[in-house]
N, C-alpha and C positions, 0 to 999 in steps of 0.2 A: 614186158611193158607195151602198153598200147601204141601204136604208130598211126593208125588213122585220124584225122581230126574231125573233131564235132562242132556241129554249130552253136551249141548248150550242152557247157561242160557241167557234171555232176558238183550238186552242191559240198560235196564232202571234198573235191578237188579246189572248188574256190576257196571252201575252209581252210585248205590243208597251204594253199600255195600262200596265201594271205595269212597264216601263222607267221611264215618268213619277216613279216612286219615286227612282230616281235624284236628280232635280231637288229633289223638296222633302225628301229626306233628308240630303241635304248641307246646305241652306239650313235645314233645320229642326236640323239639328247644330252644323255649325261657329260660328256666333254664339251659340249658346247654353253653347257647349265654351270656344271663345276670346276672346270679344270684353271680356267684365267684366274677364279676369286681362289684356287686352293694354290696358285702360283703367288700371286700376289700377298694374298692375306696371311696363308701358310707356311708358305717358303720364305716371304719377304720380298719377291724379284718385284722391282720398279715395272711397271703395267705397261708400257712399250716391249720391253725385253720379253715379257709374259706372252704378249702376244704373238710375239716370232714364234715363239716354241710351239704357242697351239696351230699356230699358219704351215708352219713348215711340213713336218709328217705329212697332213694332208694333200699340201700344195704337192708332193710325191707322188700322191694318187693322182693324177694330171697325167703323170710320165706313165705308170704303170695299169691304170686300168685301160686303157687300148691294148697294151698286152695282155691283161687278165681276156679281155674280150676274144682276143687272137687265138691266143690256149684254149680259153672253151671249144668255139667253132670246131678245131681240130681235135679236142681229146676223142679218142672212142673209148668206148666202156658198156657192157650191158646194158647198164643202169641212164642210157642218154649222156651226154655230153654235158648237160648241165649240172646234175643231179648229183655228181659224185661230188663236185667242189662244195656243194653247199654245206657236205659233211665235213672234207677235210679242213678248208678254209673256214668254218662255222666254230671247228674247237680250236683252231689255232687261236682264233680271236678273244672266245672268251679266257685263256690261260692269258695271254698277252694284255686283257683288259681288268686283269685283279691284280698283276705290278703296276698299274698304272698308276695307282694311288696309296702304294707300297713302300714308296720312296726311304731309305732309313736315315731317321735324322741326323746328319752332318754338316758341312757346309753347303751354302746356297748354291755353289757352283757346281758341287757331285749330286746335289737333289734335281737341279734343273737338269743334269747328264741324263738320270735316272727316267725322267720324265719323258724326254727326247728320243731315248731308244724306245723305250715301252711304246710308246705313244706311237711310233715309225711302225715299229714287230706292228701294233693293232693296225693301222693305214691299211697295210699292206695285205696282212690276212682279208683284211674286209675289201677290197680291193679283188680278192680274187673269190668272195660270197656274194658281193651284192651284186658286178657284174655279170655271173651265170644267172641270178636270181631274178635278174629285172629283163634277162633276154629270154625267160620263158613263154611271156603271152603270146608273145608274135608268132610260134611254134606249136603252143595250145591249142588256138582256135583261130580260123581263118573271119569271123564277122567280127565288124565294126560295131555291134552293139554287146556283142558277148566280153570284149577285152573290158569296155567299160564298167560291164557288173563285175567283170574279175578283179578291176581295179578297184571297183567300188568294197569290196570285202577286206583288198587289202587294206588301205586307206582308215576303213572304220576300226579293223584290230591295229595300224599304227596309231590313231588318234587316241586310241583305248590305252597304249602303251607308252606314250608320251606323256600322257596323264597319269599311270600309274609310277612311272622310272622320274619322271619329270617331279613327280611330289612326293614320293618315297625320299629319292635318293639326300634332298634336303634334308628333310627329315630322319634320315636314320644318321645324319653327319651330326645336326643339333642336339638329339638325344644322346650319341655317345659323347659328343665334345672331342676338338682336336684332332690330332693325329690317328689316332683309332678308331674317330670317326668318320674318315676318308676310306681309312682301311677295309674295313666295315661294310661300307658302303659301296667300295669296287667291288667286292666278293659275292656281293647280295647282288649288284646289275649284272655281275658275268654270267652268275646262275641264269639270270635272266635273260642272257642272248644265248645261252645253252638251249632253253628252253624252247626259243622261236628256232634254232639251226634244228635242231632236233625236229619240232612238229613240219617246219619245209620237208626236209628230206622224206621224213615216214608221208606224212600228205600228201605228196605230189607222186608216189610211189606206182599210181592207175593214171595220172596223167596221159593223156594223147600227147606224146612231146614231139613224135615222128625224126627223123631222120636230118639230119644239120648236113648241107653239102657249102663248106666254106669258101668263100669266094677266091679266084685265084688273086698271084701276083700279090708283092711282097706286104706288108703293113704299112709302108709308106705309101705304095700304089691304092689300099683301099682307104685310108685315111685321105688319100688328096679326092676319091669318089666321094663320102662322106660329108665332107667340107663342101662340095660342088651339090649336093643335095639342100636346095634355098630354102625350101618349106623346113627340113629339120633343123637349118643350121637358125630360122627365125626363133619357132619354138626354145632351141634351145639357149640362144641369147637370153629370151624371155626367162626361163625357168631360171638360170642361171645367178640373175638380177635381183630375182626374188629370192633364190635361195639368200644371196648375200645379204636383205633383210631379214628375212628370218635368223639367219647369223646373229646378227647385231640383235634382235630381241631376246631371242634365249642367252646371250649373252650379258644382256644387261638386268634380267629379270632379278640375276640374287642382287644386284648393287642398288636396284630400285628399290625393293625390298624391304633392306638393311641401312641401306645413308640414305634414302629419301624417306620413303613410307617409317623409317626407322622401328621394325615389324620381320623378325626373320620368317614368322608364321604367313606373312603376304607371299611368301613363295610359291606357298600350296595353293594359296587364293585364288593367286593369280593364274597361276596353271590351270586350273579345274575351270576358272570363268573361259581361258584361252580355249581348250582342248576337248570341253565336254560339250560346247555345241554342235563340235564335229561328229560324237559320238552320234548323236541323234541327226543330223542333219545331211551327213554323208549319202546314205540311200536319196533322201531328195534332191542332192546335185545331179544326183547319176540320170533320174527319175526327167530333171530339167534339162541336162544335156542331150537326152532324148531327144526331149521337143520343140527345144531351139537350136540344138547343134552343139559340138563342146569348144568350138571356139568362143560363140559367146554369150555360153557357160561360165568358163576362163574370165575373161571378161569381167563380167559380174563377180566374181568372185574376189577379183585382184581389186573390185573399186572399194569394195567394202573390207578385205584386208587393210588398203589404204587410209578409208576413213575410220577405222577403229584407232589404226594407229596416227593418226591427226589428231584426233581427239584425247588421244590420252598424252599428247604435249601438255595439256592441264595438269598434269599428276603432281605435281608440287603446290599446285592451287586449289584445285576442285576439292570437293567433298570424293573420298576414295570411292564411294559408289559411283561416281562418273569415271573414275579410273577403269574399275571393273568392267562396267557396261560399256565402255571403249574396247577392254580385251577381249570381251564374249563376242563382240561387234567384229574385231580383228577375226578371233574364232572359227566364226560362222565363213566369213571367205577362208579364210589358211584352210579348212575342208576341202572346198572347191579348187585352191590352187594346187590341190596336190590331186584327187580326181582327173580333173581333165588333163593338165600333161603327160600324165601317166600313161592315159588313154588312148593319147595322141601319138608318143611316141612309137607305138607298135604300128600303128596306124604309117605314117612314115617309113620304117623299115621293110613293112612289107609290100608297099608302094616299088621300094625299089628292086624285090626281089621278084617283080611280076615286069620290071620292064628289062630286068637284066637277066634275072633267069640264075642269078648267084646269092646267097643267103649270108649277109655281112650284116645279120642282127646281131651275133656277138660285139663288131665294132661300134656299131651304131649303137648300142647301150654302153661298151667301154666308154667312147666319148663322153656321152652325157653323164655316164656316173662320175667321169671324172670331171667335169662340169659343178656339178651337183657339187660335188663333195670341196673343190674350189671356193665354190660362193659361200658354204656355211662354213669351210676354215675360214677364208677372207674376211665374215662376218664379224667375230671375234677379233682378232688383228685392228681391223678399223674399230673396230668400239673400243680396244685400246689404246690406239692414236687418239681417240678421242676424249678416254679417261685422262692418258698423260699434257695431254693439251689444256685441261680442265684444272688441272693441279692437283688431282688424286692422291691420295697418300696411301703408303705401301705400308701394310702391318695389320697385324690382330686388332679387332678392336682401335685404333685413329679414328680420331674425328677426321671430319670432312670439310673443305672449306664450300662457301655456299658456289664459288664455280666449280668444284667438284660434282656438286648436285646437281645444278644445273646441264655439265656436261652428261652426267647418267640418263637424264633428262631428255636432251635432244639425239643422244645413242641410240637411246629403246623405242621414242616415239618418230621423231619428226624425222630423220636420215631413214629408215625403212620405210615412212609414207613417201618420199621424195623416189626412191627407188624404184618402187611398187608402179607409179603411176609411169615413172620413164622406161620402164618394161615394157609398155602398153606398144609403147611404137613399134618394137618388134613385132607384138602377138599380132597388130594390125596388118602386118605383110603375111603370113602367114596364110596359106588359102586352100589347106587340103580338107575336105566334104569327105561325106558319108557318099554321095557318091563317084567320089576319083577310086576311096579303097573298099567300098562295100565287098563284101566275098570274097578278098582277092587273098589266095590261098597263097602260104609258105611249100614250095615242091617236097612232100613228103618221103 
């Protein structure tokens, strides 16, 4: 395995480490898309209780990925320190993520069980895939504009694959109908995160990963450095906040759908308007943050995330074409908010590994994924307090009272714009340049 680092890593390595999108775009979708309305609607559990269950496993990844992060820094192995996890933890995940919707029909309280463990087994495997996976750039390549093309490739195959998991997975549920269309459909997305663990590992296989010398002193000694780090801890406020919007939309997307749009076919709609601008428009964030910087990049990105979703508060009134044209709007920023933090983060890690001379990028992405993976549980959860606050009804097929709709309403549109913009305050403290970390190498 290569150990020196490059300024421009080969395209077939940006390919290969950006397949890895594959894996957490499905698992960062599909539960967040199906798992409340196959609680709710399928099981029957009352949409408060539904929500605990998707929050909780998650909320575990909080406690655990600082440790997923801890074990990387330290494993050795031939094959880098990161690289071996993305295989073990990559299948553990998808076996754990085809029970997930496996549950066998009995009572509501041994199906919720069902769900709970399954749900916990996937956290945790992926808990210990995404964190080696997101601590690779900062080890790849030492420039500040190389990590952002790297992140730019990842980014466009997630957005590729949030699109494709995001409006399959509905879709193969409607086509079989019921319970074997859950089934069905977990089997068909784990294939699908086999697929992304698989092409990381082999893709990344020529990577310049170099050499990981993990910082001393215990995990509570670099977790209290971490935290003392201002510029990551702003960013990651920021990303956090957003993520918990993004929560609350993919969440609310089948119930907008189905009780308001009254349309189970709006699920695909809606996806493709949200996800497919990113397809195309991913390289030109990357292109823009060049030119003005990726803070504000970010920026721009999160205002128009914002105003999509402002605008689609109309969705029970407008003609659907302004719904749409609201989510492609949305769209078009969710690209760029996912670009530039990505970008940044590395940027940050290796800021500190040039002024400390210790490499606590494993931590420093445990955090934030465990960050991450908080705000899009939490996302779900509140759009649940929000359902049950609304008067939701639990069941197949129930009608809906019009505060029920209404509450799906202000879930998916207006609580993510209100979010979105009060993130901003953090990203506004935030002050690290291209030139604090221009060049500044990870000690190989």
């Amino acid at each position: 395995m290569p150990t020196t680092q490059q300024a421009t890593l080969p395209r077939s390595v940006r390919a290969g480490y950006g397949s890895g999108s594959v894996a957490t775009g499905a698992f960062g979708t599909v539960p967040g898309l199906m798992l409340l309305p196959y609680l709710t609607d399928e099981v029957g559990m009352a949409a408060a209780a539904a929500g605990v269950i998707v929050f909780l496993p998650k909320a575990w990844d909080v406690v655990l990925n600082p440790i997923a992060g801890r074990i990387s820094d330290r494993t050795v192995d031939p094959r880098g320190a990161r690289r071996p996890w993305l295989l073990r933890a990559g299948i553990a995940l998808a076996v754990a993520f085809a029970l997930l919707f496996a549950a066998p029909e009995t009572s509501t309280g041994l199906e919720a069980a069902w769900v709970l463990v399954a749900f916990l087994a996937c956290a945790s495997a992926y808990a210990f895939f995404q964190v080696p996976y997101v601590s690779m750039p900062a080890e790849m390549t030492a420039s500040y504009d190389e990590r952002t093309r790297l992140m730019t490739w990842r980014v466009a195959i997630l957005a590729l694959t949030i699109l494709l998991a995001g409006a399959t997975a509905p879709a193969i549920r409607d086509a079989v109908g019921g319970r074997d269309g859950y089934r069905l459909m977990g089997l068909v997305m784990a294939g699908l995160i086999l697929v992304g663990v698989v092409g990381a590992y082999v893709g990344t296989r020529r990577a310049p990963l170099g050499t990981v010398h993990p910082g001393a002193g215990t995990l509570r000694d670099q977790l209290r450095v971490v935290a003392g780090a201002r510029d990551f801890r702003m960013l990651l406020t920021t990303f956090v906040v957003q993520a918990l919007a993004v929560g609350c939309i993919l969440a609310g997307v089948d119930y907008l759908a189905e009780d308001v749009l009254d349309s189970t076919g709006a699920v695909t709609a809606l996806f493709a308007c949200f996800v497919a601008p990113a397809l195309l428009l991913t390289p030109v964030w990357a292109a823009f943050g060049q030119r003005v910087g990726k803070k504000r990049g970010y920026v721009v990105s999160s205002l128009l995330l914002a105003l999509g979703s402002l605008v689609s508060v109309l969705a029970d009134a407008a003609p659907a074409a302004v719904l749409f044209a609201a989510v492609a709007v949305s769209g078009v920023g969710y690209a760029g908010c996912q670009v530039f933090p990505m970008a940044m983060l590395p940027d940050a890690a290796a800021v500190d590994t040039q002024r400390t001379g210790e490499n606590r990028v494993g931590v420093y992405t445990g955090v934030w994924t465990a960050g991450e993976t908080f705000g899009l549980a939490l996302g779900p959860a509140v759009f649940a307090v929000v359902l049950q606050l609304g008067g939701y009804r639990s069941g197949s097929g129930v009608a809906q009272p019009g505060s029920a709709e209404t509450a799906i309403v202000l879930g998916f549109a207006l609580l993510p714009a209100v979010l979105v913009l009060a993130s901003l305050w953090w990203l506004a403290r935030y002050t690290l340049e291209a030139d604090a970390v221009e060049e500044e190498a990870v000690p190989a």
